[in-house]
KOLROZA-73152 format. One line per field, with one value per residue (C-alpha): x, y, z. Coordinates in pm, whole numbers. Layout:
BEGIN
u <- (X:...)
v <- (Y:...)
w <- (Z:...)
//
This chain:
BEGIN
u <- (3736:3566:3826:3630:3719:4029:4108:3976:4144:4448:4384:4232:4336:4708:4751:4521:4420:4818:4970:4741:4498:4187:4013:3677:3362:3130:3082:2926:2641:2653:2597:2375:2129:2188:1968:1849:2243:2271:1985:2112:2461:2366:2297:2509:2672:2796:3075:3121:3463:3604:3980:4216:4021:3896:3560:3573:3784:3522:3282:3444:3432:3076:2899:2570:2665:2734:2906:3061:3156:3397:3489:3712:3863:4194:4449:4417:4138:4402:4592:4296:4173:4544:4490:4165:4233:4177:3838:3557:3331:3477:3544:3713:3788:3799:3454:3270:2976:2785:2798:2811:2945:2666:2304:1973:1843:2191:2256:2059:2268:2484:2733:2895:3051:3191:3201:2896:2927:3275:3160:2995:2654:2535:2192:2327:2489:2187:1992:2235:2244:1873:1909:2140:1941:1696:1373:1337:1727:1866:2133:2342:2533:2729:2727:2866:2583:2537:2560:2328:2236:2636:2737:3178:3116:2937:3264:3415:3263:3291:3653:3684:3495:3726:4032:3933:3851:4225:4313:4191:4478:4768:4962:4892:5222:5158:4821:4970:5225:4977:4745:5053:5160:4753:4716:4892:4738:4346:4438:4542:4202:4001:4128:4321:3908:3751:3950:3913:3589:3603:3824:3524:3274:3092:3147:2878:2939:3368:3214:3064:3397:3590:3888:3741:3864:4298:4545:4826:4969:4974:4743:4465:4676:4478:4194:4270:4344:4018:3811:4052:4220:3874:3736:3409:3236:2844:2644:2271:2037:1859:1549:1725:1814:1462:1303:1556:1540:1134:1174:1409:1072:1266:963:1102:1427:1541:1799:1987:2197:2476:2703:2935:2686:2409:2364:2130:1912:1666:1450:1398)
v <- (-1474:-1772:-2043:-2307:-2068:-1973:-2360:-2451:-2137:-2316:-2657:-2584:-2246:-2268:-2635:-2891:-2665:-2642:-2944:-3212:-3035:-3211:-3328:-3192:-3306:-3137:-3459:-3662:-3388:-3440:-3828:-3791:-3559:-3589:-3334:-3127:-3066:-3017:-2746:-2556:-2446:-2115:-1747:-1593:-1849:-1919:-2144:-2149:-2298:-2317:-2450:-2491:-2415:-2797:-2729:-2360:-2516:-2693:-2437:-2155:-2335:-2340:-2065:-2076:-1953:-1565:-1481:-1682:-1541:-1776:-1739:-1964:-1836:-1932:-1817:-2015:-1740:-1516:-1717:-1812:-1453:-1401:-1678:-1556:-1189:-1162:-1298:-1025:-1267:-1464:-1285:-1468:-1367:-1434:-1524:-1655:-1918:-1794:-1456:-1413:-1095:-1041:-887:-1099:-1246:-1226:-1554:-1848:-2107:-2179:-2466:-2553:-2940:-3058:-2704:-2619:-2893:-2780:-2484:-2355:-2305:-2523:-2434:-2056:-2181:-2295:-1994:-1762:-1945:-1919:-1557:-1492:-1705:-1535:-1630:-2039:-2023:-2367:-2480:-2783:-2939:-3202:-3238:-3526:-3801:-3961:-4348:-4485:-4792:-4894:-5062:-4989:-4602:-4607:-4745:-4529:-4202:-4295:-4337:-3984:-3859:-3992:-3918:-3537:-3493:-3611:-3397:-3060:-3093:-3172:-2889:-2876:-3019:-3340:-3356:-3349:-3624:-3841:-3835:-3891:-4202:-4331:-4306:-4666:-4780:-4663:-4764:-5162:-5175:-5029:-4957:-5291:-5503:-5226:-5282:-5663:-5630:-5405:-5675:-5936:-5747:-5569:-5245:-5071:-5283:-5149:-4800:-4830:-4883:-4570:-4448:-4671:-4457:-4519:-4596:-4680:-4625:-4227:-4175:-4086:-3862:-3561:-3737:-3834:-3492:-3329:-3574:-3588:-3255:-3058:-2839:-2971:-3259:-3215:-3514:-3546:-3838:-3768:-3742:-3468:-3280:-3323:-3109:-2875:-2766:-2807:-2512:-2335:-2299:-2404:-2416:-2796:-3028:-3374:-3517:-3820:-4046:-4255:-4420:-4135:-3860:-3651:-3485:-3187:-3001:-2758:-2433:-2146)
w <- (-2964:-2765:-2668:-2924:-3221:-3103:-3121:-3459:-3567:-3441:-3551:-3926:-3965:-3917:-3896:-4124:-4397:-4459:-4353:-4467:-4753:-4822:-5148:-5302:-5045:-5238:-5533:-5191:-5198:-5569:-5570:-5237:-5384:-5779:-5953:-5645:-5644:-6006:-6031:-5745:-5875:-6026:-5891:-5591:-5393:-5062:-4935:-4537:-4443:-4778:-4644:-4858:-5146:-5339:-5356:-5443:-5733:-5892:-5780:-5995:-6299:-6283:-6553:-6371:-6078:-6068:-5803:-5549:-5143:-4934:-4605:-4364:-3991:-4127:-4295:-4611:-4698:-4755:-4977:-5173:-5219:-5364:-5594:-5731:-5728:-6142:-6070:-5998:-5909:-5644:-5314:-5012:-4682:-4368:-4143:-3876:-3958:-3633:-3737:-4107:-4251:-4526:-4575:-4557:-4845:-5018:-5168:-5412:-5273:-4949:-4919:-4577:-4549:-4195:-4020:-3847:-3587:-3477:-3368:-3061:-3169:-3488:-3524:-3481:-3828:-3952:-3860:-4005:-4272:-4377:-4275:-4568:-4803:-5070:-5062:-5219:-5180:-5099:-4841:-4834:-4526:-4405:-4058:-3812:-3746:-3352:-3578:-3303:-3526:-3619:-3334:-3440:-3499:-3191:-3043:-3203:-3088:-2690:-2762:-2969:-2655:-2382:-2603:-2622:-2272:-2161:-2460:-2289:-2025:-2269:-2471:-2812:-2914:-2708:-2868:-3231:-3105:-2995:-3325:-3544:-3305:-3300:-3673:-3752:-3428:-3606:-3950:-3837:-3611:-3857:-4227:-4287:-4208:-4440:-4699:-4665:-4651:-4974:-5153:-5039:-5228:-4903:-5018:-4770:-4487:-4532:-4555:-4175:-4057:-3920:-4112:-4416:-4647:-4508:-4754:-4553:-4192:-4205:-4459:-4168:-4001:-4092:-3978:-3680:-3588:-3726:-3468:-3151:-3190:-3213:-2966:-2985:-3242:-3209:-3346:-3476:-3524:-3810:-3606:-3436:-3717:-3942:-3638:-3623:-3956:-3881:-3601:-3815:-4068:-4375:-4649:-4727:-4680:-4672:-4444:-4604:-4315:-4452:-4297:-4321:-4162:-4227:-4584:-4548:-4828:-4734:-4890:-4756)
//
C-alpha cells in the first residue's frame, strides 16, 4: 500500500470515521444542483468513501435506486456491511477509489464527496469513475477548491500547507496533539467573526470564512484534523477542473464553485 493510503487509512479509517463521525454531505449536492440531483437517485448506485455511513443512510431509503455498492479503505466498511446485512441490495466493503473493484459500465449513478483529492491520483478517481459508469450515467463530486479569489481561505491554505509539511516529521501522536490544542486557537480567529458576521445578516460573506461552520472551541476538532493531518489536500480552480473533465470526454457537466469548494456533475 502507497504511504498516502496507508495514511488516510490511518487518519479516516481508524481514527475520524470513529472518533469524530460526520453528518450527511450529500443535501449540499442536493441544494447545489436541485433537480439534476433529484433525477439521478435511481438505478445501481455508487458511493466512494462512504465513512461512517450518513449519506448511505439517506441513500438507502431511497426506492428508486436499486442497488446500492459502498466502499471506504477503513474499517467502518465493515461495520456498516454488519449493519446492513438483511439488506440484499446494499453491499459494502472495503475499496480503493484509484482502483475500483467493479466491471465497466456497472453503475447509473456514482457519488464520491471530499475523497478523491486526498488521494494520490484524483483524476485516476475521475477516470475510474467514468469507467464504471453506464453509458449517460451521472457522477457527482465534491472536491477541495484552490479559493484564488477569497483572499482569508487563501490565507488559509498557505498555512494548511506549511502546517503539513512540519507535520511529515512529527509522530502521529504529536500531530493529533497539536490539532486538538489549534482547534480553539482556529475557532477564535475564524468561527467567533463568522458567526458575527452571520448574526449581522452577511450570511455568504460568514460562509467564506474557514471553520464557518464551528460551534464552540472543540467543535472543529475533526476538522482540523481532516486538513492538517492529511497526507495530501489537492486543490482545483474551477478552470482547472472544467478541462479536466473536458479531457476525460464526459458527454456534458457543470462545475459549481462556492465558497466551500467545487460541486461536480457530469455524463458520461
Amino acid at each position: 500500500m502507497e504511504k498516502i493510503e496507508k495514511r488516510a487509512l490511518e487518519l479516516w479509517g481508524d481514527d475520524l470515521h470513529k472518533a469524530y463521525p460526520a453528518s450527511a454531505h450529500s443535501p449540499q449536492l442536493q441544494e447545489v444542483f436541485q433537480e439534476k440531483w433529484t433525477e439521478s437517485l435511481k438505478g445501481n448506485f455508487l458511493e466512494i468513501g462512504c465513512g461512517c455511513g450518513a449519506d448511505l443512510e439517506i441513500f438507502s431509503k431511497i426506492s428508486e435506486i436499486n442497488s446500492i455498492d459502498a466502499i471506504d479503505l477503513g474499517s467502518t466498511a465493515d461495520d456498516l456491511a454488519k449493519k446492513y446485512k438483511h439488506r440484499d441490495d446494499i453491499k459494502i466493503k472495503r475499496g480503493n477509489a484509484l482502483a475500483l473493484e467493479f466491471d465497466n459500465n456497472a453503475f447509473d449513478l456514482v457519488y464520491s464527496f471530499g475523497v478523491f483529492h486526498h488521494t494520490a491520483n484524483p483524476l485516476k478517481c475521475i477516470s475510474e469513475s467514468k469507467r464504471v459508469l453506464k453509458k449517460d450515467g451521472r457522477m457527482f463530486l465534491y472536491l477541495y477548491s484552490s479559493h484564488e479569489d477569497i483572499f482569508l481561505k487563501r490565507v488559509g491554505i498557505v498555512i494548511e500547507n506549511i502546517i503539513m509539511k512540519f507535520f511529515q516529521y512529527i509522530p502521529y501522536f504529536v500531530q493529533n496533539i497539536v490539532c486538538i490544542l489549534l482547534a480553539p486557537v482556529c475557532w477564535a480567529l475564524f468561527s467567533i467573526p463568522a458567526r458575527i458576521l452571520k448574526l449581522m445578516g452577511y450570511k455568504i460573506a460568514s460562509s467564506k470564512i474557514p471553520f464557518y461552520w464551528g460551534t464552540h472551541p472543540f467543535s472543529i476538532i475533526g476538522d482540523v484534523k481532516d486538513r492538517l493531518m492529511s497526507p495530501v489536500n489537492h486543490r482545483f480552480t474551477k478552470l482547472q477542473m472544467i478541462k479536466i473533465l473536458k479531457d476525460q470526454n464526459f458527454s456534458s457537466f457543470e462545475v459549481i464553485k462556492r465558497a466551500s469548494g467545487l460541486y461536480i456533475y457530469a455524463v458520461k
